[in-house]
Structures are given as C-alpha cells and as structure tokens.
C-alpha positions in Angstrom: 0.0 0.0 0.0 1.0 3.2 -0.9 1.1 6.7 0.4 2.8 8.2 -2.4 1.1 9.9 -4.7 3.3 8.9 -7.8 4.6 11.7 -10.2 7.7 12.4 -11.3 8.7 15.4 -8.3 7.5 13.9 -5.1 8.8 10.5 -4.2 8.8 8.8 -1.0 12.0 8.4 0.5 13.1 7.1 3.7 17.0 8.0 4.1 16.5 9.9 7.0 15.5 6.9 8.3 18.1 4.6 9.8 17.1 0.3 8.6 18.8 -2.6 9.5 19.4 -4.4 6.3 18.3 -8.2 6.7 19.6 -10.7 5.0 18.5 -14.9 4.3 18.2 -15.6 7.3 14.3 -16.8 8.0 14.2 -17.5 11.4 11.5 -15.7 12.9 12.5 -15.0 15.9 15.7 -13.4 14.4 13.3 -12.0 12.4 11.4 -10.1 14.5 14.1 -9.1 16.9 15.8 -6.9 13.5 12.7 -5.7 13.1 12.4 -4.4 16.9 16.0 -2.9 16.8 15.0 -1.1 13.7 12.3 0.4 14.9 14.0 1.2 18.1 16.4 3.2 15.8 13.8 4.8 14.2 12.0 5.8 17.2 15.3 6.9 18.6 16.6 8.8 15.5 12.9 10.8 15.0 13.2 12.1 19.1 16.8 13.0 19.0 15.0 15.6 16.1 12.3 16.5 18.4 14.5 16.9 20.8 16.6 19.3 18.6 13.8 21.7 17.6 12.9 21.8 21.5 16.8 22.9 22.0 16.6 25.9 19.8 13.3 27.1 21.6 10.6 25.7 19.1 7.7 23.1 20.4 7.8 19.9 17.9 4.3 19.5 19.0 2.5 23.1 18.7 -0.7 24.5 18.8 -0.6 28.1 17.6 -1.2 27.1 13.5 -2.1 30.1 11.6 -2.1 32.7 14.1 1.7 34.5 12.8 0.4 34.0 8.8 0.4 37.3 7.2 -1.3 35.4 4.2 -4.9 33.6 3.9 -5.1 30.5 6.5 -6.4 28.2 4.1 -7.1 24.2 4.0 -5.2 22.7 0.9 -8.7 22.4 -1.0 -9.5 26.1 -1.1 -5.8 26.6 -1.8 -6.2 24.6 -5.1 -9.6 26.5 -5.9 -8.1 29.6 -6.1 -5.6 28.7 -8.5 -8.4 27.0 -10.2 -7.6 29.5 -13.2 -4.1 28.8 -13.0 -4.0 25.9 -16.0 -3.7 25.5 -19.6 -4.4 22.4 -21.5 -4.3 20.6 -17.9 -1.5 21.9 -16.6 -0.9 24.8 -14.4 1.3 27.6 -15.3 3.4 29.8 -13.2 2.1 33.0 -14.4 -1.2 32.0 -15.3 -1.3 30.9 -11.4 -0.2 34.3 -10.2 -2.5 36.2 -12.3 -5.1 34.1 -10.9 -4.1 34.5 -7.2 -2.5 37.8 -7.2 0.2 38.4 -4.7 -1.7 37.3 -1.2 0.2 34.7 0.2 -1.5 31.7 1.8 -0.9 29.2 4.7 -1.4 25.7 4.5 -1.0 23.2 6.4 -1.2 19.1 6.7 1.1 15.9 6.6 4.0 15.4 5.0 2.9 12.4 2.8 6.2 12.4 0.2 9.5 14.2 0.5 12.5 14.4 -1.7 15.1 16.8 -2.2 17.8 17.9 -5.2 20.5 19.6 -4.6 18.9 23.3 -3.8 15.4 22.4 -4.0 13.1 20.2 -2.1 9.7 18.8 -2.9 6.7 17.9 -0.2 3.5 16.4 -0.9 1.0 18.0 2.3 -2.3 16.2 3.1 -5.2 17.5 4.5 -8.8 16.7 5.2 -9.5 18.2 1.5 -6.8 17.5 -1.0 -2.9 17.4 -1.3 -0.4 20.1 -2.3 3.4 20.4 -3.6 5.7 22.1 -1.4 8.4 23.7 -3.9 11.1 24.6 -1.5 13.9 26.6 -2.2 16.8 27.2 -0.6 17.4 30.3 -2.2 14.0 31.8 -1.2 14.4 30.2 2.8 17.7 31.2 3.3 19.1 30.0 6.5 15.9 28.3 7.0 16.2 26.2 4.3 18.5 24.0 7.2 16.0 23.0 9.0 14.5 20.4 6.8 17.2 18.3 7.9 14.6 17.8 11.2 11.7 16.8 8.8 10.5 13.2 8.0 7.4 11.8 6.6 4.5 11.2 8.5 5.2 15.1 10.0 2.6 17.6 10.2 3.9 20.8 9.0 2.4 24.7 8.4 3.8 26.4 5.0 3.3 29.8 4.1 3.9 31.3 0.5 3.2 32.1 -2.9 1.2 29.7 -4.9 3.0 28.7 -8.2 3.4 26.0 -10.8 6.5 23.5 -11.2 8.1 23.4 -14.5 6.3 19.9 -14.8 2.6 21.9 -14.8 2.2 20.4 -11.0 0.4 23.4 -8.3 2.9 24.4 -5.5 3.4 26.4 -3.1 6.6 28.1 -2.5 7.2 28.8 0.8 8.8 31.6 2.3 8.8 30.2 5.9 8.6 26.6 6.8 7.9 25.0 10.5 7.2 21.9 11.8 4.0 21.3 13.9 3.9 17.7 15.2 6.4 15.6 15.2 5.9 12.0 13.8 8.0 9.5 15.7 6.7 6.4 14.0 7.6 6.3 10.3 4.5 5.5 7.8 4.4 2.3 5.1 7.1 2.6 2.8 5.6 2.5 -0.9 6.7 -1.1 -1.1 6.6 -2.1 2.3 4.0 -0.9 3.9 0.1 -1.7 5.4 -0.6 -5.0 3.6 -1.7 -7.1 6.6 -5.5 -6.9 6.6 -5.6 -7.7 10.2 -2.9 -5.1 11.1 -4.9 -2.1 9.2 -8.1 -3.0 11.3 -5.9 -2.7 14.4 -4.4 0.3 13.3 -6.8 2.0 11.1 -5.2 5.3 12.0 -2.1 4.0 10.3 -4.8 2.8 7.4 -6.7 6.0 6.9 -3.2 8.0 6.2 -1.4 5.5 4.1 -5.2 4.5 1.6 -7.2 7.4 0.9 -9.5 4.9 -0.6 -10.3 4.0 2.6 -10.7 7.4 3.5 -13.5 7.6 1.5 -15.2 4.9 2.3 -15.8 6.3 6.0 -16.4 10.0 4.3 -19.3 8.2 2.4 -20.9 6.4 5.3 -20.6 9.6 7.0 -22.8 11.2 4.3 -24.9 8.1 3.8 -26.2 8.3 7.3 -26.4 12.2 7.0 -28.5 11.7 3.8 -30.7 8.8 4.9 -31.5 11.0 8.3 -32.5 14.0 5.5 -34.9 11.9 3.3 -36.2 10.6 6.7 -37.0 14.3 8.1 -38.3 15.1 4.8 -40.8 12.4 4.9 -42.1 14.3 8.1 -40.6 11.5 10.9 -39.0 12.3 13.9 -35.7 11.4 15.4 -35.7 9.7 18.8 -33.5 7.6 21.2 -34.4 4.6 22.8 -32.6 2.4 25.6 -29.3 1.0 25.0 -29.8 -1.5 27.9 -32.9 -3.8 28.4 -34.5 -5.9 30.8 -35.9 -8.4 28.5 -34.7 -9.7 24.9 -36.8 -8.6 22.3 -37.7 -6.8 19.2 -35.7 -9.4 16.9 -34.9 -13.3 17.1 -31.2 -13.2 18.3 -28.7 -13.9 21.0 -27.8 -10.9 23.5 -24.9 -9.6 25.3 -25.7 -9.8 29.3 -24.4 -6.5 31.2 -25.1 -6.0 34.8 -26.0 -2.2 36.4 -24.4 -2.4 39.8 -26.4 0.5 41.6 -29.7 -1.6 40.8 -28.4 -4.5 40.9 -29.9 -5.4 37.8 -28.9 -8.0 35.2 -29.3 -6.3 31.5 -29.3 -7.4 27.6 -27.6 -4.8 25.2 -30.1 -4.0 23.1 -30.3 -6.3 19.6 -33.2 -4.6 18.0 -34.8 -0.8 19.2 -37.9 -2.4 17.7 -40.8 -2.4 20.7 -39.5 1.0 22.0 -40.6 2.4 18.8 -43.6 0.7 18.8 -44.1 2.4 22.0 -44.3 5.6 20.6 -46.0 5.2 17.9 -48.9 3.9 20.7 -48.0 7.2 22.7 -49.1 8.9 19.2 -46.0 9.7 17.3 -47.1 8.5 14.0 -43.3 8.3 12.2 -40.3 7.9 13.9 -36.9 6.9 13.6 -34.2 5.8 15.4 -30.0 5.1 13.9 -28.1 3.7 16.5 -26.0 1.5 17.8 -27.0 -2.5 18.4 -25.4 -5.4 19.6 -25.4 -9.0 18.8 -23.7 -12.1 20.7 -22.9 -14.5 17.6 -20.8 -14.9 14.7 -18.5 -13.0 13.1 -18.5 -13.1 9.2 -17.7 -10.5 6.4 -21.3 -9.2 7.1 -21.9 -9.6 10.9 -20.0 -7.8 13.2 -20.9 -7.9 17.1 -22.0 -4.1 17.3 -23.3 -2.6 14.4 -25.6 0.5 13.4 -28.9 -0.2 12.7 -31.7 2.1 11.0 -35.5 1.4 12.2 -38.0 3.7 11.6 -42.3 3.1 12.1 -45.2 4.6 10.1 -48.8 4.8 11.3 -51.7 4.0 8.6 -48.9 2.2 6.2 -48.5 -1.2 5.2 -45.4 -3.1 3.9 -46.5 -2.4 0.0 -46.2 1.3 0.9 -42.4 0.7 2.6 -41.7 -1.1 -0.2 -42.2 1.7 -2.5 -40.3 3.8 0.0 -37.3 1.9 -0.1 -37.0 2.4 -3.5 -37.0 5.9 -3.2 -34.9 6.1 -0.4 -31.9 4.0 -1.8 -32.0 6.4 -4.8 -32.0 9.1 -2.8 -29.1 7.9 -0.8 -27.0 7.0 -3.9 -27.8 10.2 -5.5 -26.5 12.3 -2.5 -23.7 10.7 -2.0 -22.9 11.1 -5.9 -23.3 14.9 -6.0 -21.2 15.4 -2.8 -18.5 12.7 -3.5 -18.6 12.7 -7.8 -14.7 10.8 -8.3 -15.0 8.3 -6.0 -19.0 7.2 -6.5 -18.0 7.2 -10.3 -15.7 4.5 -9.7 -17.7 2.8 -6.5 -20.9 3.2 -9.9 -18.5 1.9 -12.6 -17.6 -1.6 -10.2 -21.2 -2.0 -9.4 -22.5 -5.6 -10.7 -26.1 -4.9 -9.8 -28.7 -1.5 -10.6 -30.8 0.3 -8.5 -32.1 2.2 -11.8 -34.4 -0.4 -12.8 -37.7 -0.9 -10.1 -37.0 -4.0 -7.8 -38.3 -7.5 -8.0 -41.1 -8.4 -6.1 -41.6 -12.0 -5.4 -43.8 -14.2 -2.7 -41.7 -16.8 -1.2 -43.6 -19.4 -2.2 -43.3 -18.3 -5.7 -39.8 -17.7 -5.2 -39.1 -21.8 -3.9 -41.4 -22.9 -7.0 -39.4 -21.3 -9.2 -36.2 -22.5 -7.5 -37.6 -26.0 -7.8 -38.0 -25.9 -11.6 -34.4 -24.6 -12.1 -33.3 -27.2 -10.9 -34.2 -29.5 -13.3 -35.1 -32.0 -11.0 -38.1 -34.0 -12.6 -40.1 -35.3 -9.5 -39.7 -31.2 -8.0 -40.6 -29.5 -10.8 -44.1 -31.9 -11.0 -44.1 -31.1 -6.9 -44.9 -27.5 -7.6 -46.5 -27.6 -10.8 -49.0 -29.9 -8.3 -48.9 -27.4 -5.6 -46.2 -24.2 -5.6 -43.6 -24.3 -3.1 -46.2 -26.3 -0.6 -46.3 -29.2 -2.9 -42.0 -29.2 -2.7 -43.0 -29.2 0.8 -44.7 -32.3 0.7 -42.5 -34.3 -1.2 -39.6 -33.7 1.4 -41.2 -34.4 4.3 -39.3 -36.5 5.6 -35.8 -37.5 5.5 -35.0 -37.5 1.9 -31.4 -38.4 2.0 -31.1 -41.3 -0.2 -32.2 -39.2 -3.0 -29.8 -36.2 -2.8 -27.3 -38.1 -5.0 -29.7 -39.0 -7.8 -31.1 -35.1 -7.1 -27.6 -33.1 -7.5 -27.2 -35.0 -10.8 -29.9 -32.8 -12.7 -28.4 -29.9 -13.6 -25.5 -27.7 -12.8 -27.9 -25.7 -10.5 -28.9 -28.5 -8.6 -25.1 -29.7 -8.4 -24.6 -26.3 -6.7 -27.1 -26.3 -4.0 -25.2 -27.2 -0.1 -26.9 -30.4 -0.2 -25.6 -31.8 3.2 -26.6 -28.6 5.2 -29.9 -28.3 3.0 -30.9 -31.4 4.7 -30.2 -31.1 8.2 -31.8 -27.6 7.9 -34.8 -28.7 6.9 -34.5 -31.5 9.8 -34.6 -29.6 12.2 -37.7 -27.3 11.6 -41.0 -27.8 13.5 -43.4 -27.1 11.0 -44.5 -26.2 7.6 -43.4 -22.5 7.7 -40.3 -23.2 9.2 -39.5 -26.1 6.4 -40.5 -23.0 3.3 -38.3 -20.9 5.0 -35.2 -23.6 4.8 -35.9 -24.4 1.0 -36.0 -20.6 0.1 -32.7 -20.3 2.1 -30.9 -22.8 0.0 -32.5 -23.3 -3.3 -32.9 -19.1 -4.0 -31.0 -16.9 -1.7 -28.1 -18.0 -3.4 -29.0 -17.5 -6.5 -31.0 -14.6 -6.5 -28.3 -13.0 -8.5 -28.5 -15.2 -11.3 -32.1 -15.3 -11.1 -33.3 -11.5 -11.2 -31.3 -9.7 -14.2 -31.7 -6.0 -15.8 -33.2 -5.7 -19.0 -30.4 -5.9 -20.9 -29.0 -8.8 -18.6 -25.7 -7.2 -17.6 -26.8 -6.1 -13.7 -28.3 -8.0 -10.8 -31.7 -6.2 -9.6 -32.3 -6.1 -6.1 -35.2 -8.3 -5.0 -38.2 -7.7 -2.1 -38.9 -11.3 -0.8 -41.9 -11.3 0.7 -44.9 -13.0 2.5 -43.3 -15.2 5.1 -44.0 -18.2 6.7 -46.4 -17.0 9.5 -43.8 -19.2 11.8 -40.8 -17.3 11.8 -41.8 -13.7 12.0 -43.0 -13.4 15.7 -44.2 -10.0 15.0 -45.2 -9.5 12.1 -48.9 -8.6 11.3 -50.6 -12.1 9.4 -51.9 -11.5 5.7 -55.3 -11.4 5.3 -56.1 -13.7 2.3 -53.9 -16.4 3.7 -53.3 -16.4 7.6 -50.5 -18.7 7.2 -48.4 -16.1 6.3 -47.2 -12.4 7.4 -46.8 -9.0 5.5 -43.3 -9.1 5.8 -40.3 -8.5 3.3 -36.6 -8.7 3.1 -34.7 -6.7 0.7 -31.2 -8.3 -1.4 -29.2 -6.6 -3.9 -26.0 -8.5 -5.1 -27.6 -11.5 -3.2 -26.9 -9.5 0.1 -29.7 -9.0 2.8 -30.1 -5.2 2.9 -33.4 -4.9 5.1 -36.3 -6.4 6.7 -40.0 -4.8 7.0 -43.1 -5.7 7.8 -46.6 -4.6 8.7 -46.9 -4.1 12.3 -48.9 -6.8 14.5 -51.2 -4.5 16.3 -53.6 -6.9 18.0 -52.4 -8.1 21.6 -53.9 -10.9 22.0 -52.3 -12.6 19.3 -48.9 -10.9 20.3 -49.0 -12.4 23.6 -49.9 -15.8 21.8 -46.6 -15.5 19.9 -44.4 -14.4 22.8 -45.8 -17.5 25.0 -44.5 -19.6 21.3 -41.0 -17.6 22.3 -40.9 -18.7 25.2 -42.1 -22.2 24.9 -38.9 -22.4 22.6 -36.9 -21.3 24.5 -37.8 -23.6 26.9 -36.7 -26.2 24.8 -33.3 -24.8 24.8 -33.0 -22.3 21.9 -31.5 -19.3 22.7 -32.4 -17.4 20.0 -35.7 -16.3 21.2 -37.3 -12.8 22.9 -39.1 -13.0 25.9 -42.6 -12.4 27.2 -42.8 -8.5 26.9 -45.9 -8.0 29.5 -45.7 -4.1 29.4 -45.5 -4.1 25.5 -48.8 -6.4 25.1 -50.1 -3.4 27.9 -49.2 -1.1 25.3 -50.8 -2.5 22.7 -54.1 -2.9 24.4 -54.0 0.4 24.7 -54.4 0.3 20.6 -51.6 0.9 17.9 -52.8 2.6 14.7 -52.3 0.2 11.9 -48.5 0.4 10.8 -45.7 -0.4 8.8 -41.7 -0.8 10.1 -38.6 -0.8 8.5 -34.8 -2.6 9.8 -31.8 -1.8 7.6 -28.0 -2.0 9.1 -26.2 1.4 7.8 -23.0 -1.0 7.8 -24.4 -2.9 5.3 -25.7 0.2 3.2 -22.4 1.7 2.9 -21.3 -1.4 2.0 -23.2 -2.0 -0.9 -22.8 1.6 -2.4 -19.1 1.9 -1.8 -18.4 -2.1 -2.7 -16.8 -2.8 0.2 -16.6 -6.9 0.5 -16.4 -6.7 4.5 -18.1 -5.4 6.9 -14.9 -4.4 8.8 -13.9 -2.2 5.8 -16.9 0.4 6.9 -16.6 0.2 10.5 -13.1 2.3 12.0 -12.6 -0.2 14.6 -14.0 -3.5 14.2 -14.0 -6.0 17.1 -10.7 -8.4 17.5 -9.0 -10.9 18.8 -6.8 -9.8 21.7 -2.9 -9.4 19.3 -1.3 -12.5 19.7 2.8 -11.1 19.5 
C-alpha cells in the first residue's frame, strides 16, 4: 500500500530513516528481533529531532497554527480552488497561477505524505482533510531556514506559508517563504513497497490505514454522508428522530442472542439491546405517528464478512402504512441515498458506480416466497420437483420432502449444474430440524434461492443484478409481524437483497395483543426447549398495545451494510473504523 502519490517530483524516500538491512536468514525470531531494533532506531533517531527543535526554543508539538500567517489560512482544497484559473491544457502555469491568485500569500497546512530533495530544492507532498499540495522549497527563497529540513520526515505535520506557483512539470505548488514543523511524527508511515498489507494489522491500526489508503478514507467520508443523507430523506418524509434504551431488561424486538451487562447500583442483570424495535412501537402507541431511530445494536454471535458484534442499525415506524407502501419507500430512499452521495462525493462514486455488478435504476423484483421456492424447484431440473410445484407451488416441494430425503440427494444433485450447486448436506439437516411447515418454506428458500438470487433477477439488458423484495413469510418465523389477510398462514413481511446481500427487513406491524401475547408465549415455549435465540414475554409491550396501535408499517436496515453496498466494500470491517478483534497475539 502506498502513500505516495506517484509523479515524477514527489517520491517517498526514507533515508533519514536509519534500517537494518536483513539478509536470508528466515528464522523468525531473528526476524522479528531486526525488526524491533530497527524500529527502536527509528524511534530513537525521530526524538533526538524532536528533541533538537525543542533545544533551539521551538515546540515539535504546537498549537498556535495560523495565528503569525500574514497570508490567507487556508485548507489545501480552497488553496487549489483559487488557483483554479491557473491551468492550460491541464496543466498549471506559473504566471497564469499568479494572475489568478495575485500576490496574497497563503498558509497551509497538513502531513507530509512524500519528501525528496535535489540539490537546492526540495519537494513535499502535504495532506489534509480536502486535497494534497506540492511544497516547492527553495533554498534560495528560505535562506538560513532552508536548514532545518534536515529535522523533517514523513508522516510530520507541518504549516507552509507562500506564494502559490506551478513547477516546470505543470504540477500546483506552493513556494514557501517560511517553513515550520508542527507535530512531530516518531513512527515512520508504510514505505511504498513495504507498507500496510496485513488486513488484520490495518483493522488494528486503522489510523495507520486512513493515512497511508485514501481509498479507505473515503469509504468512511461516504458512510458519513450516507447516514447524513438517509436521516435528511427521513425528516423530509415528516418523521421524527428519537432515542431509545441501550440496555434492556428483556430480549426482544428481533430473534437473536444478546450480550448480558449488569448495572451495579440496581443490581440489575441487563441485555444490550439487539433490535430498538418495541421501544418504537411504543411511541407510535404514545401517538407519534413516524419515527426513527440510527443507533447502535449489539449481537452475541458470529463473526463473518457481514456480521460484526455491534453494528448501526436504522429502524423507523409509520402509522396507517402497510409493507407495500415501505416497499415503495425503499426504492425511493436507496435512490435518494445514492444520489446524495454522488453529487457530494462525484470521483469516487464514479468508480464505486463503474464496479457495481447490480442496478438500482431499474424498479426491484417483487416476489412471494412461495413463488420464489417454486421457481427454485424448476431450475433445478429436477423431474419429480418440478411436478411437486406444478401440483402445488412451493407447498407441494414441501410435501415431497417431508421426511428424510437423504437417499435421494445423489440421484437429485445429478440434474443440472444448479442442482449440483445447491449445499446439499446442510440443506438437509436444515430442513431437519424445523417444526413445521413454515419453518421447512423458510429452509428451502434459504438454499434453493437466496443464493441465486443474483442469477435469477437480471436488468433488461442482462448485464446487472436487480435487487429483489422477498416477501410474505411463513407466519412461523416472523414473531411480530402482522398475518396477511387472504392467507393467515403467512405475514406482510419483506426482506430486501441486492448483489444476493440482505439489505433490510419490513413488515406490517402486528397490532392486535392478543395474538402478540400468543406469539411471545411460542417464544418462550422455545426457549424452553433450549433455543436461545428467542425474545421474551414482553408483558408491558402487550399493555401497550391494548392500549391500541394505529395500523402500521416498520422498516430494519443496518447502515453497515448500506455503505457497504454503495461503496463495494466486501467486508463489513472495511466500513466500521474499529472492528472487534482478537486480543494481538505477539
């Protein structure tokens, strides 16, 4: 990984830098011992600098940026803007730049990213928040000063004040009449061909990370603007922001495993919250009709490329709505999203667009469950399925595997290449261990189409996935979801993929507490049986609802997963700054 930004005037180079040269010899613990002396030397070497400025009466660590500039304090970005009318045909030009920018000096500061010196001159690459500039340093035009770049190193945070100018390359500079350094760097950054490959080691130091990738960078500047933008359409839409507890007394509001705290002063034993789900439900009771809620939730299970431990979740409730209604509104909000983070972030959504292998331009799929495993079935190829649910739909594949239907899966996976590709052996013991009907339709739609939704839903002209709403569950697993009408065996529920990646779960809201409280005593009779995956009887949430929820409609989505999609990141821990570890084993 690089931190150089490669042209032909700025090159990283490390000389300053004392290394001890290591030769054959793989033995790691010789190994890592050079590699502890060097960067003792290093360390070493950059503080006897500190220590050097300090000895002629300058701090190495300062705090007084900007306030001797007799030019324009300015953050490399505006810096560039003003010179804006400094090029021709692409490249600046010394007088065109000082035409445009008159003779007001200007003050900039950042990190020196890139530092190399010839003879009398010296270049520097500075980094800021908004951009990166050339130092053109002369020693003519410093003088004495021109000395003290000797105590300079990359990965030090320095203040510049001068005249903006061009190179004789066409590259923007500024050249600096005075020159100090602000914050020493004792720890040397990546060298260009050395440097943060370790995916483990950027997680643990993604400090280290943001500074040597500004790709990553901008992946946590677009989640940034992805939450700003989603809270925007939210507040548009008329819904208001709350907060709900962190810390629970019961588990509820989604089917997973908690995280047990204790509260000492109580003496209370307490779940992190996994979903903010009945708290909102709550207020929409109390008469707040749309509300919303991005915050922090915690989970005690796996780890995997999309499931970290804690993780931001979206929810937001709307009175008098139904799930058809949030499923128009998703459309609109994921647009909305994508298109706010294009106009505020242009270069790097073009390429985030460009890598894209599905579309959110075309509308989304729509497809019942049922429908979904029927047509799953035929693809297959497998006559005696494809007769199952021309008989009876996905109920009629139900039928035919009841059962353990082991000593077929070998004649079965012999139909077709899609049928060789379902997980055969986990297919089976998944649908072993459900209960009941719902249940089973749930396990078939979990491995004969979530994997290949991708495959299965295409843009027009084929080249893009299209995301796809499943919906109408299996009344079974969706403890609180409201039951269809036409067909009480199922709920008004929906999940959302795109790329084959679960992006969000909605529903319409159960509102009728008797058959709540039925459901939570099914919880807890499961539970019971020893799965701990299960919420608990919530008796002051069934008093809520007998005092009567306006028909409604709510809405999950993880803003983890959201930035992932629109910036394709392929882990989870590459849009959260500090993902949960291991503790470092040396």
């Amino acid at each position: 990984m690089s931190i150089t930004k490669p042209n032909s005037e700025s090159q990283v180079s490390s000389q300053s830098d004392p290394r001890i040269s290591q030769g054959p010899d793989t033995d790691r613990d010789v190994v890592v011992a050079s590699q502890a002396s060097a960067e003792d030397a290093i360390l070493a070497f950059r503080r006897a600098k500190a220590e050097k400025v300090r000895a002629r009466g300058e701090n190495p660590f300062a705090n007084d940026v900007g306030k001797g500039s007799s030019g324009a304090v300015l953050d490399i970005g505006k810096a560039r803007a003003r010179a804006e009318g400094g090029k021709v045909e692409g490249k600046y030009v010394e007088e065109h730049v000082r035409a445009a920018t008159g003779a007001e000096a200007v003050s900039v500061r950042g990190r020196v990213i890139a530092l190399r010196s010839s003879g009398g001159l010296t270049f520097l690459r500075l980094r800021d928040r908004t951009g990166e500039i050339q130092l053109l340093v002369s020693q003519s035009t410093m003088g004495e000063g021109y000395a003290r770049l000797d105590d300079l190193d990359v990965g030090d945070i320095v203040e510049a004040e001068g005249l903006l100018t061009a190179s004789k390359r066409g590259e923007l500079s500024v050249e600096p009449t005075s020159l100090r350094l602000v914050t020493k760097a004792f720890r040397p950054l990546p060298e260009k061909w050395h440097g943060l490959t370790d995916v483990e080691t950027r997680y643990r130091q993604r400090y280290v990370d943001l500074i040597a990738n500004p790709a990553v960078t901008d992946v946590f500047r677009a989640r940034s603007l992805i939450v700003r933008a989603t809270r925007s359409i939210l507040d548009d839409a008329d819904f208001l922001e709350v907060e709900t507890p962190t810390m629970h007394t019961l588990i509820g509001g989604a089917v997973a495993k908690p995280f047990n705290t204790h509260h000492n002063a109580l003496d209370m034993n307490l779940f992190m919250r996994i979903a903010p789900e009945l708290y909102l439900k709550r207020l929409v009771v109390g008469g707040l009709e749309r509300v919303y809620e991005i915050g922090r939730c915690y989970r005690n299970e796996g780890i995997s490329t999309r499931h970290n431990p804690e993780f931001t979740m979206l929810e937001f409730y709307q009175a008098y709505a139904t799930y058809d209604d949030l499923m128009d509104f998703t459309e609109v909000l994921l647009r909305g999203v994508d298109a706010r983070l294009k106009a505020a972030m242009p270069e790097a959504h073009a390429a985030w667009h460009k890598g894209r292998a599905y579309t959110i331009d075309e509308p989304f799929a729509r497809v019942p469950m049922d429908l979904a495993v029927a047509r799953g079935a035929v693809k297959t190829e497998i006559p005696a399925w494809a007769q199952a649910v021309t008989d009876g739909g996905g109920v009629g594949l139900l039928t035919l595997l009841q059962g353990d239907f082991g000593g077929s899966m070998k004649e079965w996976s012999k139909a077709s290449p899609r049928a060789k590709a379902i997980d055969w052996s986990n297919f089976r013991k998944g649908v072993m261990k459900c209960d009941n009907d719902g249940e089973r339709l749930f396990a078939l739609y979990e491995y004969l189409c979530e994997p290949f939704l991708i495959e299965d839903y295409r843009s027009k002209d084929g080249s893009h996935s299209i995301p796809v709403f499943v919906k109408d569950y299996p009344f079974e697993t969706s403890p609180l979801a409201r039951k269809n009408d036409a067909n009480p065996a199922l709920v008004d529920r929906f999940e959302l993929f795109v790329n084959g990646r679960e992006l969000c779960n909605a529903f319409s809201e159960l509102n009728d507490p008797e058959d709540q409280a039925a459901r939570f005593r099914a919880q807890v009779d499961k539970k019971a049986k020893g799965d701990d995956e299960t919420m608990d009887y919530d008796e002051d949430y069934i008093r809520a609802l007998e005092h009567g929820m306006p028909p409604a409609a709510g809405f999950g989505m993880g803003m983890d997963r959201l930035t992932m999609l629109l910036t394709n990141a392929q882990s989870i821990r590459d849009v959260i700054l500090f993902p949960l570890l291991r503790p470092h084993s040396p």
